[in-house]
N, CA, C and O atoms as CSV, one atom per row, in Angstrom:
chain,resi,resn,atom,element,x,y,z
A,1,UNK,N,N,0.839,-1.193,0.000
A,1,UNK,CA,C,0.000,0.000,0.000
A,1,UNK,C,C,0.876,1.245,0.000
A,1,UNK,O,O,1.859,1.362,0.731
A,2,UNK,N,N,0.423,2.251,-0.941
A,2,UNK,CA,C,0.973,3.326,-0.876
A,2,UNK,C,C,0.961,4.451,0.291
A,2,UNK,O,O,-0.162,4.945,0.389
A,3,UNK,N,N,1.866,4.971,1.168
A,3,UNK,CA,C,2.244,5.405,2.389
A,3,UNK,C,C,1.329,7.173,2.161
A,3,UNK,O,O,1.931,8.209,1.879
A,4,UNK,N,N,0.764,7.132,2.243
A,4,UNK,CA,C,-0.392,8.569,2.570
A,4,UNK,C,C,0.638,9.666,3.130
A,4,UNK,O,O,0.473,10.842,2.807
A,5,UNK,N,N,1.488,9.365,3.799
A,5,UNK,CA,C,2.464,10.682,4.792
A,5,UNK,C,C,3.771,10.311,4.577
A,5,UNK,O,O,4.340,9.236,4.767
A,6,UNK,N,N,4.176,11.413,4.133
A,6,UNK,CA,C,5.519,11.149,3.891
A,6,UNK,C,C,6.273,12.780,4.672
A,6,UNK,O,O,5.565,13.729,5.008
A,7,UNK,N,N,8.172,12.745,4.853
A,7,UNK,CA,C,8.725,13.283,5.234
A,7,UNK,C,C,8.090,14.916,4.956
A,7,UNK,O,O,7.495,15.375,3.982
A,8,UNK,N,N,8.466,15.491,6.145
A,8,UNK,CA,C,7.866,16.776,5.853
A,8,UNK,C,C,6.515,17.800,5.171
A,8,UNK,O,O,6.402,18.729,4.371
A,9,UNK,N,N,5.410,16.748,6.279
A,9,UNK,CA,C,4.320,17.002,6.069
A,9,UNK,C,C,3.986,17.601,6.819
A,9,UNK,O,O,5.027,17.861,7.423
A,10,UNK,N,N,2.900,18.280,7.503
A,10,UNK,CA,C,2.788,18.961,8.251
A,10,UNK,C,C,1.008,18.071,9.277
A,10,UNK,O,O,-0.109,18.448,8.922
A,11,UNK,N,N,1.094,17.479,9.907
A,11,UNK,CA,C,0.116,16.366,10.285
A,11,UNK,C,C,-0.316,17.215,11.763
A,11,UNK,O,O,0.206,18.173,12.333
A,12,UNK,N,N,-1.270,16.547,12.007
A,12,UNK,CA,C,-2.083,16.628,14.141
A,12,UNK,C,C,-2.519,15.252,13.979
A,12,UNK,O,O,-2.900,14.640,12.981
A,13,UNK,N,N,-2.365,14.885,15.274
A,13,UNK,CA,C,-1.741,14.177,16.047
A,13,UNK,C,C,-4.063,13.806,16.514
A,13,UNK,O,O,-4.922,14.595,16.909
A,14,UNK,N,N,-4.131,12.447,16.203
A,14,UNK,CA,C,-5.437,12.286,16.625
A,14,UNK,C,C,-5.829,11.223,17.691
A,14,UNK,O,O,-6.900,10.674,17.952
A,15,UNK,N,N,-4.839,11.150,18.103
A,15,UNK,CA,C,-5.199,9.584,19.462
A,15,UNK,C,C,-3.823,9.837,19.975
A,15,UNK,O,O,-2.844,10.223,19.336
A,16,UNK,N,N,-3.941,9.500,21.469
A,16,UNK,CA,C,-2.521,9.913,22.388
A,16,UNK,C,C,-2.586,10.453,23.586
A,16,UNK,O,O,-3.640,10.459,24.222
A,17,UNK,N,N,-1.192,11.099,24.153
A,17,UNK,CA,C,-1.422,12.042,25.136
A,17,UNK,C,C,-1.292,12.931,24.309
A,17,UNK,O,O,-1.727,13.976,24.793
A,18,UNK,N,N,-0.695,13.154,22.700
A,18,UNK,CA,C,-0.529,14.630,22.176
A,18,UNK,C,C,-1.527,14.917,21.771
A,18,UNK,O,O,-1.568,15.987,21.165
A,19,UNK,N,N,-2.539,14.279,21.876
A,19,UNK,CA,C,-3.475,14.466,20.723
A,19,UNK,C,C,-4.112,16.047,20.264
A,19,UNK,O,O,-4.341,16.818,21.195
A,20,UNK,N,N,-4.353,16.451,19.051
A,20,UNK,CA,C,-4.567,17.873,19.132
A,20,UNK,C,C,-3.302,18.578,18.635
A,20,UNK,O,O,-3.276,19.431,17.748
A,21,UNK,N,N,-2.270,18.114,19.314
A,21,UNK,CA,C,-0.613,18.757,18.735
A,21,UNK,C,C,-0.503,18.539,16.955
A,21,UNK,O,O,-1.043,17.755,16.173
A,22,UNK,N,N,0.489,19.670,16.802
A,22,UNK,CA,C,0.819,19.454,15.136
A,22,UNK,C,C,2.065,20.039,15.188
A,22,UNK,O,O,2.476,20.951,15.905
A,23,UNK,N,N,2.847,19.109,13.959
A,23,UNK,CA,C,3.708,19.204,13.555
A,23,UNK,C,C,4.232,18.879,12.142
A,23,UNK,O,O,3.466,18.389,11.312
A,24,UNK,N,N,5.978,19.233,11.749
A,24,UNK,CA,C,6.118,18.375,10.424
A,24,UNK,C,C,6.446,17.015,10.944
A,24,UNK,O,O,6.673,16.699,12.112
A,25,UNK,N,N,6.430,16.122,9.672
A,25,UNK,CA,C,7.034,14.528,9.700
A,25,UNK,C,C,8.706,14.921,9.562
A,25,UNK,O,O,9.318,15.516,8.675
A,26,UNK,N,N,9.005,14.508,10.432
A,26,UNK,CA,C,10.915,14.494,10.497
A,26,UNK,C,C,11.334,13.138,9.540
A,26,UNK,O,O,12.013,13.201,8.515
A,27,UNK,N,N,10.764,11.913,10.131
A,27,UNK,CA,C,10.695,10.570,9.248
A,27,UNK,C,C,9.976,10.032,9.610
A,27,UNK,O,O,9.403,10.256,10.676
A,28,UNK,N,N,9.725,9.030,8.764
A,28,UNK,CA,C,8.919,8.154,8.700
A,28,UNK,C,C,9.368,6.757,8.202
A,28,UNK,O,O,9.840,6.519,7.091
A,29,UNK,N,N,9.087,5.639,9.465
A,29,UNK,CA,C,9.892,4.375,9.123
A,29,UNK,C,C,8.563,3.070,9.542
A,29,UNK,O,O,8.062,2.650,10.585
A,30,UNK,N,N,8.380,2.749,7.873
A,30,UNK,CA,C,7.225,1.803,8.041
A,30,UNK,C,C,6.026,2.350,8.317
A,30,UNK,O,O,5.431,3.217,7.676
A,31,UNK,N,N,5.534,1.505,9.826
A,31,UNK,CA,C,4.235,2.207,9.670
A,31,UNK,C,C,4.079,3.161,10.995
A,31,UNK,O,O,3.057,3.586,11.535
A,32,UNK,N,N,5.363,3.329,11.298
A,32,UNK,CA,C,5.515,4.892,12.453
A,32,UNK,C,C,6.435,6.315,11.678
A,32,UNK,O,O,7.369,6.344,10.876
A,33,UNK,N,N,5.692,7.319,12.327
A,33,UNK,CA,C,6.345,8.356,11.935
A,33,UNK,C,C,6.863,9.236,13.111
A,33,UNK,O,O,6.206,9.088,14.142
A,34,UNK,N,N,8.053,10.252,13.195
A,34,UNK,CA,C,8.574,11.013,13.968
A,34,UNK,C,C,8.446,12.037,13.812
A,34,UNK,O,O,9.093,12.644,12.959
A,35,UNK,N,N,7.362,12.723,14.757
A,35,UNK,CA,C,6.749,14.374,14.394
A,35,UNK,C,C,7.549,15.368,15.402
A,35,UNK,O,O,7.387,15.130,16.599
A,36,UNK,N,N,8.211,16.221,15.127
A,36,UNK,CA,C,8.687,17.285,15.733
A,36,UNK,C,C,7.615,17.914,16.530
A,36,UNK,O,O,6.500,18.299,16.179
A,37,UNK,N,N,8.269,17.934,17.818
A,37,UNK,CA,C,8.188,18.350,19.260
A,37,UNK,C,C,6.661,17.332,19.439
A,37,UNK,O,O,5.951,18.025,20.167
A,38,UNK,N,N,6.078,16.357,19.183
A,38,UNK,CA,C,5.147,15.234,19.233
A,38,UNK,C,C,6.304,14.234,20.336
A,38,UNK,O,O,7.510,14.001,20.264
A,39,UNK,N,N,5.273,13.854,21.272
A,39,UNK,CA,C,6.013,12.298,21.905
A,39,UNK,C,C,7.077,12.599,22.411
A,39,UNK,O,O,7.865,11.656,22.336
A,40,UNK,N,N,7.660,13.843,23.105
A,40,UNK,CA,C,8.895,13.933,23.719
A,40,UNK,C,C,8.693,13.048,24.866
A,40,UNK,O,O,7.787,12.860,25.678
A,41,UNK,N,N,10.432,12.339,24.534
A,41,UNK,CA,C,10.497,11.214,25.761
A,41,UNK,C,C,12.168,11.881,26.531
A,41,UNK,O,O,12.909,12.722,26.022
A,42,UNK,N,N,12.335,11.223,27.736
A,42,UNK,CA,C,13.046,11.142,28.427
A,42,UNK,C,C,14.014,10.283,28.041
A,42,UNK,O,O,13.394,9.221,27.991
A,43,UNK,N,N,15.439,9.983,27.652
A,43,UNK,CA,C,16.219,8.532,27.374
A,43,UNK,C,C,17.208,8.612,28.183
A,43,UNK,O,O,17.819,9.652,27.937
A,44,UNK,N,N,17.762,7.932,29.182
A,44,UNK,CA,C,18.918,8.003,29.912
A,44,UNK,C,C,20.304,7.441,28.879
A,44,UNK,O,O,20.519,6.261,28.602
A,45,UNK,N,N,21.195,8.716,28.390
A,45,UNK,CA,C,21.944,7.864,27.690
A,45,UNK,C,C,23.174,8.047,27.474
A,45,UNK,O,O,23.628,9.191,27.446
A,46,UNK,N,N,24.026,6.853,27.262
A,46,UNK,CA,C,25.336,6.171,27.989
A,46,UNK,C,C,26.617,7.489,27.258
A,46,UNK,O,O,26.398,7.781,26.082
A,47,UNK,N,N,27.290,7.880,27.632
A,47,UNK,CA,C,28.270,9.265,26.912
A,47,UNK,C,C,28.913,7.625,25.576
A,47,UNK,O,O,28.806,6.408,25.730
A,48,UNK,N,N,29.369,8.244,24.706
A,48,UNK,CA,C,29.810,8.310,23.497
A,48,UNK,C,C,31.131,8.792,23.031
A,48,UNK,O,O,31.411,8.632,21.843
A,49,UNK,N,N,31.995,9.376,23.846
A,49,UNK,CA,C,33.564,9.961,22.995
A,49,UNK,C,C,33.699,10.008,21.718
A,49,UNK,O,O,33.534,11.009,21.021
A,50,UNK,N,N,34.031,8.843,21.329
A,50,UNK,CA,C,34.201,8.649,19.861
A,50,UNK,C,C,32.845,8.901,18.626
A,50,UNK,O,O,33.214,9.191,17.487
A,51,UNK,N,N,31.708,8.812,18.829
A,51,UNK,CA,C,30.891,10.125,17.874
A,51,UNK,C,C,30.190,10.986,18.780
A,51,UNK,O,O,28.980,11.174,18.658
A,52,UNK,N,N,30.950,11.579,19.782
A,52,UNK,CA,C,31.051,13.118,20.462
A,52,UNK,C,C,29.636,13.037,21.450
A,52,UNK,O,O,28.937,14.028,21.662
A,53,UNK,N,N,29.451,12.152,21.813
A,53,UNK,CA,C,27.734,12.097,22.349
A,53,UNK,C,C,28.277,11.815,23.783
A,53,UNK,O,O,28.917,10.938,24.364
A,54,UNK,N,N,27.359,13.681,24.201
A,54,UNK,CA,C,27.820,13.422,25.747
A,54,UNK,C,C,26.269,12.466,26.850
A,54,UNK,O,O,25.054,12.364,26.685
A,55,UNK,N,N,26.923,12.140,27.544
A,55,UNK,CA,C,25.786,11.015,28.334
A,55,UNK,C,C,24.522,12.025,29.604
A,55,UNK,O,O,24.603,13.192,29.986
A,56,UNK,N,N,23.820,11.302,29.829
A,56,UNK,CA,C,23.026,11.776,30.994
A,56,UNK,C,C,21.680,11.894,29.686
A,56,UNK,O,O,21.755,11.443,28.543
A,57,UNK,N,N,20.394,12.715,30.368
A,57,UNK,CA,C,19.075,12.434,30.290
A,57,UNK,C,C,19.124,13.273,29.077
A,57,UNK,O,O,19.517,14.437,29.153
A,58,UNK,N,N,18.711,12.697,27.863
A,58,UNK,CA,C,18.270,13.553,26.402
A,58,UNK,C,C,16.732,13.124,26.335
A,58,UNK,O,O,16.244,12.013,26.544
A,59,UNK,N,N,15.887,14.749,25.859
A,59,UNK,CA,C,15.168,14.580,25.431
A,59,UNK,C,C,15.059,14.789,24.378
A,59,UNK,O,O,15.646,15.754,23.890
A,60,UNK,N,N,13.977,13.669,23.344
A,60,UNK,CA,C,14.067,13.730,21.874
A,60,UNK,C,C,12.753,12.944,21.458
A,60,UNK,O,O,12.155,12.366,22.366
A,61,UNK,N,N,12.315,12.879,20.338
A,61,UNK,CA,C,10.610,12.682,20.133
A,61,UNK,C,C,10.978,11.211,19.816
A,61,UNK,O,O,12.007,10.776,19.299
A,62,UNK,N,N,9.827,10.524,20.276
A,62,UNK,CA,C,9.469,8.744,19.914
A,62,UNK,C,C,8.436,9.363,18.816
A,62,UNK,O,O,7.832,10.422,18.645
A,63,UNK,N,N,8.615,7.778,18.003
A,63,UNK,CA,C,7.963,7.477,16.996
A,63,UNK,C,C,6.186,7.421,17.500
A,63,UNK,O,O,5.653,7.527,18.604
A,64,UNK,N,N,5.576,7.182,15.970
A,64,UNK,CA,C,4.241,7.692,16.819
A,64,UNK,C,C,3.344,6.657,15.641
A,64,UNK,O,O,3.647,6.888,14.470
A,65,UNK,N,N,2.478,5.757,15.823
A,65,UNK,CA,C,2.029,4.784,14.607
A,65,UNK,C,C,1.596,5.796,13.874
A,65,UNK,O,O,1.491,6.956,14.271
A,66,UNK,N,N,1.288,5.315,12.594
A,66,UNK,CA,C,0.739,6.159,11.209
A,66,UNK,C,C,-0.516,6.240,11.480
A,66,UNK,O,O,-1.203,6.749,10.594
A,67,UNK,N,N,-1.074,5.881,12.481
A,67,UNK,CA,C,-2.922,5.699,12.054
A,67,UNK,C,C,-3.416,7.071,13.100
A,67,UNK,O,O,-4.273,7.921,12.854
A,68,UNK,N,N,-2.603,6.939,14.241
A,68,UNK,CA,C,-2.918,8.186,15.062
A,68,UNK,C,C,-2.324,9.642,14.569
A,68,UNK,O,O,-2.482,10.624,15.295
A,69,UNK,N,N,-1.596,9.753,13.237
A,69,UNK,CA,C,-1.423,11.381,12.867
A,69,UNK,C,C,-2.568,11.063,11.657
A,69,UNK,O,O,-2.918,9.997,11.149
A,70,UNK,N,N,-3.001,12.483,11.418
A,70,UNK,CA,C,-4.043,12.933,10.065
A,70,UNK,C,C,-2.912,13.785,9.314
A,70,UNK,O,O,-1.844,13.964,9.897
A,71,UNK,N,N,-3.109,14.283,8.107
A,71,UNK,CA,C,-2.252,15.583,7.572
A,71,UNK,C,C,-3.845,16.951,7.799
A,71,UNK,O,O,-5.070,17.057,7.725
A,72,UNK,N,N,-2.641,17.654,8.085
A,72,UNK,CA,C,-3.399,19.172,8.414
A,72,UNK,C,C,-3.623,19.256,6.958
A,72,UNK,O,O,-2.933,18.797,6.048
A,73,UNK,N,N,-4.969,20.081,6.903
A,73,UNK,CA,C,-5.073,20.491,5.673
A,73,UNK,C,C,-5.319,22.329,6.131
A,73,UNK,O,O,-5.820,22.676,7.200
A,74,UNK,N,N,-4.993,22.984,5.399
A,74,UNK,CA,C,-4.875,24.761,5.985
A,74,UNK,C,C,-5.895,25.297,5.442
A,74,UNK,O,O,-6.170,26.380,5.958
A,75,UNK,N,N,-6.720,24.912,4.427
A,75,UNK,CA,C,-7.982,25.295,4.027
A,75,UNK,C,C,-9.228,25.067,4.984
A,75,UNK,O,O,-10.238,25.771,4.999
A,76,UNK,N,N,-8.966,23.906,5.816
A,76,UNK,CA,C,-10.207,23.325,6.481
A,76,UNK,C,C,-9.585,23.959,8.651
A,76,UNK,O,O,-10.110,24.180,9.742
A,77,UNK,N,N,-8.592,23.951,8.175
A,77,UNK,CA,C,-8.102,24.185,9.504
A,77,UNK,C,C,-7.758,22.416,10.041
A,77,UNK,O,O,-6.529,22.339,10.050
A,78,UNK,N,N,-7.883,22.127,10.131
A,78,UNK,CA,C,-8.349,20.330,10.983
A,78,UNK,C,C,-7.937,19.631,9.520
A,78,UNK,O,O,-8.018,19.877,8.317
A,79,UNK,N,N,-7.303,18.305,10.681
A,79,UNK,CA,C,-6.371,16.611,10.232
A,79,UNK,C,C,-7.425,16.026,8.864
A,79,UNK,O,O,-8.597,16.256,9.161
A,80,UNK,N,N,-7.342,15.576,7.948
A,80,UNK,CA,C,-8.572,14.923,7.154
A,80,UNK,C,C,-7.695,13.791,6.605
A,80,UNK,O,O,-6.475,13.639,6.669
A,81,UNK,N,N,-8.806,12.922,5.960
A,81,UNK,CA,C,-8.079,11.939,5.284
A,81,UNK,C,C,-7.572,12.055,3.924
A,81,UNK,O,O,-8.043,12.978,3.258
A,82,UNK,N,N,-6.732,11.324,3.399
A,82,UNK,CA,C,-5.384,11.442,2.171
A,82,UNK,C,C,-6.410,10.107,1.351
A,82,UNK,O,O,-6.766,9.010,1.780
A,83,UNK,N,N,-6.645,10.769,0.072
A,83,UNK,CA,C,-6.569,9.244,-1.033
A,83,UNK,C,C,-5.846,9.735,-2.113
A,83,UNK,O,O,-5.281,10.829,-2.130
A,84,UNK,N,N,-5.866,8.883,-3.058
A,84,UNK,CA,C,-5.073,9.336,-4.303
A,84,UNK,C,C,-5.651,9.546,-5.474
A,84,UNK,O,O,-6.862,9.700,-5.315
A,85,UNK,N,N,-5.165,9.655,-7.100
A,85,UNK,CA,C,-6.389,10.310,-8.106
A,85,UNK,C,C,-4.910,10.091,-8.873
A,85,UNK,O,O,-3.911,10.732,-8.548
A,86,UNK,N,N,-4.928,9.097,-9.928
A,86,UNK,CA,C,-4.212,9.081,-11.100
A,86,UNK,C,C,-4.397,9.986,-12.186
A,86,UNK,O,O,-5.564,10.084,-12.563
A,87,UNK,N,N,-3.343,10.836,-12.930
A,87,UNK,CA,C,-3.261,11.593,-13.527
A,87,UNK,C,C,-3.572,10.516,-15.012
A,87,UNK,O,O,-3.617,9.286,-14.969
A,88,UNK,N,N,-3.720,11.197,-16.002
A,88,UNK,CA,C,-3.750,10.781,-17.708
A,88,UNK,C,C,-2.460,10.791,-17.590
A,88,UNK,O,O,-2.434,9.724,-16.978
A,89,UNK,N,N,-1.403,11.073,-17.649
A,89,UNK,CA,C,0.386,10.805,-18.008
A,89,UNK,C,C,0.632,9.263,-16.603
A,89,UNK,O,O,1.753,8.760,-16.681
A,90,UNK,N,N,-0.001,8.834,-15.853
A,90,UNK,CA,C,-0.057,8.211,-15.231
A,90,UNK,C,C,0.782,8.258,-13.652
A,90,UNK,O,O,1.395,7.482,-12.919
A,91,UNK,N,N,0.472,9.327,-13.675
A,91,UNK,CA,C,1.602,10.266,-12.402
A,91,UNK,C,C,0.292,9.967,-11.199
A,91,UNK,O,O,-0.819,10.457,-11.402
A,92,UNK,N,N,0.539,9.211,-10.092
A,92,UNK,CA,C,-0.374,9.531,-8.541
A,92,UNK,C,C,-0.554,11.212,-8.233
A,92,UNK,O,O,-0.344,12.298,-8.774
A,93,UNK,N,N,-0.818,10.928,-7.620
A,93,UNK,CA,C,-1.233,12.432,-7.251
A,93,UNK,C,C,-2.053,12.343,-5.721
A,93,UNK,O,O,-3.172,11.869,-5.922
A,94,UNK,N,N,-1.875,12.593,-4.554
A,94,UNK,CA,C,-2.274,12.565,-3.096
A,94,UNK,C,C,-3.223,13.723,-3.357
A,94,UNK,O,O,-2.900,14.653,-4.096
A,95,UNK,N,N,-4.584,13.645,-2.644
A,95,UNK,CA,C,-5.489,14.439,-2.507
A,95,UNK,C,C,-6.283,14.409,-1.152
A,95,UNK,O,O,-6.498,13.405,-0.472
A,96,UNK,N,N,-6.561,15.315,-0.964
A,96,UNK,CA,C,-7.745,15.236,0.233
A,96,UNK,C,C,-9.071,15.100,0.028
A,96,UNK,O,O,-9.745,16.005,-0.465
A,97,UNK,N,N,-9.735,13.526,0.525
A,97,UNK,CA,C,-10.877,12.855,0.395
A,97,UNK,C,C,-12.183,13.769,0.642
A,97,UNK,O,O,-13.336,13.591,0.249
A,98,UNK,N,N,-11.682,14.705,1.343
A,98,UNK,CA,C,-13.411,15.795,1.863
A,98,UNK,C,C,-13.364,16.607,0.277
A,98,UNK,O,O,-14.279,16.422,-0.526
A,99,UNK,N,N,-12.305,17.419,-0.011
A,99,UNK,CA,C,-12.521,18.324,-0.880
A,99,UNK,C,C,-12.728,17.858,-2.356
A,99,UNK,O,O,-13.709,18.046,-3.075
A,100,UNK,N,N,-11.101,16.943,-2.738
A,100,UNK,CA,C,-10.176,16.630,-3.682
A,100,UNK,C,C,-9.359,17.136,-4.275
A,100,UNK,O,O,-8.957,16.694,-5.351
A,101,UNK,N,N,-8.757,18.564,-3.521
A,101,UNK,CA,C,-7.896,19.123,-3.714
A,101,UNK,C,C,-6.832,18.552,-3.615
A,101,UNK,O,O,-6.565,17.978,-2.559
A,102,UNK,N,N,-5.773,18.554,-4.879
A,102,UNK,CA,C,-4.103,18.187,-4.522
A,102,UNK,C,C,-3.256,18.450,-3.213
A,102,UNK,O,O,-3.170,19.639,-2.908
A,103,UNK,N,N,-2.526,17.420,-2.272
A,103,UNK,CA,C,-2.035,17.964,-1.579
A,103,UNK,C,C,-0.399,18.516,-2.088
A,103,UNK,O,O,0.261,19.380,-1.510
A,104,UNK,N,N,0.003,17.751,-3.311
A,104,UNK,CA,C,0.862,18.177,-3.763
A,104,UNK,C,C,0.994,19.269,-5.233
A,104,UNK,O,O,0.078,19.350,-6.051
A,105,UNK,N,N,1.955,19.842,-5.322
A,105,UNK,CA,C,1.901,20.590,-6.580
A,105,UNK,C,C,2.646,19.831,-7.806
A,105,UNK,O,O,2.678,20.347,-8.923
């Protein structure tokens, strides 16, 4: 199946403790994605010397499943759902299911 959200989208967050929060997609691996300032966790972690990583408590965002972010749409204000719409040159094309406006250009 073709992945609806991809890097540097701009999504809210619909099931969680964030729920309501928005952000871009930083990455996305499988069927979780990593939304900036979404899911900040606590990691206790070990220092590093040799690739410069000093130790003690980092905070940094956990992954978050694909089913609990929507993509923001800025016309509607609010998360909606993504389908797709094949072009005649046979190019996909991501759209939003309420309107059918392109989400891409």
């Amino acid at each position: 199946m073709a992945n609806r959200i991809k890097k540097g989208d701009q999504v809210v967050v619909i099931a969680g403790k964030d729920k309501g929060k928005q952000g871009d997609v930083v990455r996305v691996d499988g069927d979780r994605v990593v939304v900036s300032n979404v899911n900040v966790v606590k990691r206790h972690t070990k220092p590093n010397p040799q690739a410069g990583i000093a130790g003690g408590v980092v905070e940094r965002e956990a992954s978050i499943h694909i089913s609990n972010v929507q993509i923001f749409n800025p016309a509607s204000g609010k998360g909606e759902r993504v389908g797709f719409k094949v072009l005649e040159d046979g190019r996909k094309l991501r759209v939003f299911r309420s309107s059918g406006e392109a989400l891409d250009a």
